[in-house]
N, C-alpha and C positions, 0 to 999 in steps of 0.2 A: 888197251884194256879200259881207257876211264874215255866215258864217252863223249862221242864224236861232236865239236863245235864247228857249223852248226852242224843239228842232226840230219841225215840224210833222211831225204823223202818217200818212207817206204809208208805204202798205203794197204790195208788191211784188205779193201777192194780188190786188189791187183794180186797182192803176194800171198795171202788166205789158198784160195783156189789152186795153184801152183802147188803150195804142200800138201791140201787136201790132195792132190791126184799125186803123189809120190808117196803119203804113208797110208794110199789105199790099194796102191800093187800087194799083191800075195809074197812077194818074196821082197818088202822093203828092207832095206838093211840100212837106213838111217838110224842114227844112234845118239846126235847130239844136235838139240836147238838153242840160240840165244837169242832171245828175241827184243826188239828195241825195247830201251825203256819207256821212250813214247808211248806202246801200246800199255806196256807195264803199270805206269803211274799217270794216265792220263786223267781229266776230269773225272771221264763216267768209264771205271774199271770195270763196270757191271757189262761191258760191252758183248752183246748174248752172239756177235760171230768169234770174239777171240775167244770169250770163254765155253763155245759149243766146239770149236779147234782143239783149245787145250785137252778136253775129255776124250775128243778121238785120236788126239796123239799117245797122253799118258796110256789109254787100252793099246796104242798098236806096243809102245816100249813094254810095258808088262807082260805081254802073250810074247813079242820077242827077246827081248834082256834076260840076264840072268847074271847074279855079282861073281867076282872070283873065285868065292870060295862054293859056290854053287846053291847060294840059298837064290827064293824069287824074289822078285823085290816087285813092294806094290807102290802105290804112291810116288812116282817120280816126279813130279812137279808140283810143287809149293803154292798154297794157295794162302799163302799168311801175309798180312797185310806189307809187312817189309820187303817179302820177297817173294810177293805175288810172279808167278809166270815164270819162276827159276827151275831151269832140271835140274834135280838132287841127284846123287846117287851113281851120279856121272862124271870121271875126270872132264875137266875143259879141254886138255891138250891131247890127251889120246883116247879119251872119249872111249875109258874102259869103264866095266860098273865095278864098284864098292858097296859095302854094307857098312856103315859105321863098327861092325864088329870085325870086320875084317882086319888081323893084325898082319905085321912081317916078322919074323926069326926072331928078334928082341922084344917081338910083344908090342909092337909101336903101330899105333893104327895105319892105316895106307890110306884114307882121306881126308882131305882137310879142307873144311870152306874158307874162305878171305870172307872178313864179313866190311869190306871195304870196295872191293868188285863185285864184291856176290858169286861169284866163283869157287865150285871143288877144284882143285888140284892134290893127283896122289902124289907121293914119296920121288916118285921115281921123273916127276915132271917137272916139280917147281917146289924151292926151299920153302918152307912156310916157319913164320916167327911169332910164336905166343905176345899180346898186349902186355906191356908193361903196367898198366892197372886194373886189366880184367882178365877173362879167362880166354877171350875169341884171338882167334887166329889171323894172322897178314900172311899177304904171299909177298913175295921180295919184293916185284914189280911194283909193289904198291906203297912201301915204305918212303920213298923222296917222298911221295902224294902228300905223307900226312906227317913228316917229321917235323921234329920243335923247333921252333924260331932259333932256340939258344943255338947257336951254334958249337958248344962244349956238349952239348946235351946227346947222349949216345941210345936214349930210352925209344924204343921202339912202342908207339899206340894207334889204338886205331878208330876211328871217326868219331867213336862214344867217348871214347877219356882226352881228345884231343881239344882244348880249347880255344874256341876260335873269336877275335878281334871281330868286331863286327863293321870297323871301318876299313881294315887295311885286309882282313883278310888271314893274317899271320894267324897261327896254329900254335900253341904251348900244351908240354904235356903234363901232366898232374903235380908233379914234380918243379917245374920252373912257371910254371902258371903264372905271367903277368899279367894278364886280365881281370877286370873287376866288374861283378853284376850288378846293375841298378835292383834294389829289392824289389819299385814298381815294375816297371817293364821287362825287367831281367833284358835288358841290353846291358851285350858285353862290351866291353873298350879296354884298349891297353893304354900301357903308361903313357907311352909315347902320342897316339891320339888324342888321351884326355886332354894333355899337354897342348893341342895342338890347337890353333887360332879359328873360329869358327865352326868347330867339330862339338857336339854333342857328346863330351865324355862325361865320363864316370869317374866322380868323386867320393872319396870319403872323408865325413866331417871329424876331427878327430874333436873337438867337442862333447858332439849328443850324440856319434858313434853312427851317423847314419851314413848309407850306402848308395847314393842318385844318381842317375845321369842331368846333364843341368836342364833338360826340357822337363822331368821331372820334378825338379825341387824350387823350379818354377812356377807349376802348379800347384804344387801346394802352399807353397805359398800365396799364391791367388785364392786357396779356400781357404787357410787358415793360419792366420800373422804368425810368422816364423819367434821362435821365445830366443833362439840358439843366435847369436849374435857372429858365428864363424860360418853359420850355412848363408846368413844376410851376406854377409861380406863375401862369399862366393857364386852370389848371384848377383851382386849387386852390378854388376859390368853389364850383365844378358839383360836386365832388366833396361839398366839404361840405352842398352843396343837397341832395345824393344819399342823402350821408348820412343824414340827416336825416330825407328822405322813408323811406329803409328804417326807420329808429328808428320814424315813425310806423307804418307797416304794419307792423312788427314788434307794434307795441302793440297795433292792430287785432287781427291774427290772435291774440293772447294774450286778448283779450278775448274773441273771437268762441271761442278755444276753452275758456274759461272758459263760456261760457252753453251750450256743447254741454255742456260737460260737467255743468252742472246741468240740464239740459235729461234725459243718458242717466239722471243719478242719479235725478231724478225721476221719470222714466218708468222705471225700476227698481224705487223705491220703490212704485210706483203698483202696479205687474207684482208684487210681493212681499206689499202688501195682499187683492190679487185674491185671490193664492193660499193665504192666511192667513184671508181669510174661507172660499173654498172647503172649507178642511182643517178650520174652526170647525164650518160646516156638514155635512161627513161626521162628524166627531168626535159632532156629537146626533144625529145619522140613526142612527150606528152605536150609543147611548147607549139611544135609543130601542127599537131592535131586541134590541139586548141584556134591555133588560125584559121586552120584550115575548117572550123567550123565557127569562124568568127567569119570569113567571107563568104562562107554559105550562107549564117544567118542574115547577112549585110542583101546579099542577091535575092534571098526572101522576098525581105522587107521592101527593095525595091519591085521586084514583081506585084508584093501586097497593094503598094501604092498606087502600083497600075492599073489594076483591078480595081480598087477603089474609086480611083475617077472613070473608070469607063462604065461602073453601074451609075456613078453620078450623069456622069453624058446618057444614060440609057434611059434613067427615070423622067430626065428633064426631056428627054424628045416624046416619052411617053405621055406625059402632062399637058 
């Protein structure tokens, strides 16, 4: 009855159509669905196949149902935000109908929901035991689920008046309640947690009367300098733990920007080689060409000269 870990993989794709075509026969005679809470409580509950489903189930149960005592019953599935997509009106186990007026011989109703499975069970299926601090109903099955830590403790509650540890998990009912709420965050913690080394519990200053968990009373004291000299001295350990840790992360990040920074130097340096060979390399390219138009000019100058005395031999023969 308390559901399945993990949950199995039914897809609304797949198993939608399948009941569409069994409470569209003329003579269906299904009478009870439960359907995953995945589809129940999913992100987007708006989901316009399960909820176009649900309307043509609830009309096929309406036109076939009818309760024990012979009234109709309209509305058989729940469309309220806790118990979205639940049949009403329907034992779970033998999958008869009820009306909430339905009595037996002594007057005692014949159905009852667990408002901890979300489940009707009639009289005649499963015990059901009234909350010890409200008025809803358990069914048997479901009582270990949600009994009190205390082990003396014989009070039966159910998931609204049950108080629960928010590290360990443990359950107390109204009655032996050791949990205590931060008034900020309303985290709950037990003695035993608050107690415990590295855990976020919940304190009370008997002091200035106030109510924290220590991530709490650490902020505020970060906006505004504590006067209560017994909530200092209850913080004062997390604070130094804090400290501490930022000391370390400080040192970290000084490390870490220490190896960037020989990290850019050196890829600087590297960047600055590159271009120091490159500028080596045009320096002879340009060394080279420079000769190489130093022995051009040189061949020139020699050819010039030779020219020159050959108009001089030319004028003189001319003359």
């Amino acid at each position: 009855k308390l559901p399945l870990d993990p949950a199995p993989p039914l897809s609304c794709d797949l198993v939608l159509p399948i009941l569409d075509s069994i409470i569209s026969q003329e003579r269906c005679s299904l009478k009870h669905l439960r359907f995953p809470d995945d589809w129940r409580y999913e992100d987007d509950p708006d989901d316009p196949r399960f909820l176009e489903f649900l309307v043509r189930y609830n009309a096929m149960l309406e036109n076939n149902l009818t309760a024990c005592c012979g009234t109709r019953l309209d509305g058989l599935i729940c469309y309220d935000d806790d118990w979205f997509g639940i049949q009403d009106w329907t034992c779970s186990e033998c999958a008869k109908n009820y009306c909430y007026d339905c009595t037996d011989e002594d007057d005692n109703k014949q159905l009852y929901f667990c408002f901890i499975c979300g489940r009707n069970y009639c009289t005649s299926c499963a015990a059901m035991v009234a909350c010890s601090g409200c008025d809803n109903s358990v069914c048997v099955d479901c009582i270990p689920h949600t009994a009190c830590s205390n082990s003396h403790c014989t009070n039966v509650v159910c998931n609204e008046c049950l108080h629960k540890c928010g590290e360990c998990n443990k359950g107390w009912c109204f009655a032996c309640d050791d949990c205590m709420s931060c008034e900020d965050c309303y985290k709950r913690c037990c003695g035993e947690c608050s107690e415990t080394v590295g855990v976020n519990g919940v304190h009370e200053c008997y002091n200035c009367g106030s109510m924290l968990c220590d991530e709490c009373r650490v902020e505020e004291c970060k906006r505004n300098p504590l006067d209560c000299k017994e909530c200092v001295n209850m913080i004062s350990p997390l604070l130094l733990e804090e400290n501490k840790k930022l000391q370390e992360e400080l040192k970290s990040l000084r490390d870490r920007n220490k190896d960037v920074k020989n990290l850019v130097e050196e890829e600087e340096n590297k960047k600055i080689q590159v271009e120091n060979t490159e500028l080596r390399d045009k320096v002879r390219r340009l060394k080279c060409e420079n000769k190489s138009l130093w022995d051009q000019n040189t061949t020139l100058g020699v050819e010039l000269e030779d020219l020159r005395f050959k108009m001089r031999a030319i004028r003189t023969m001319a003359s």
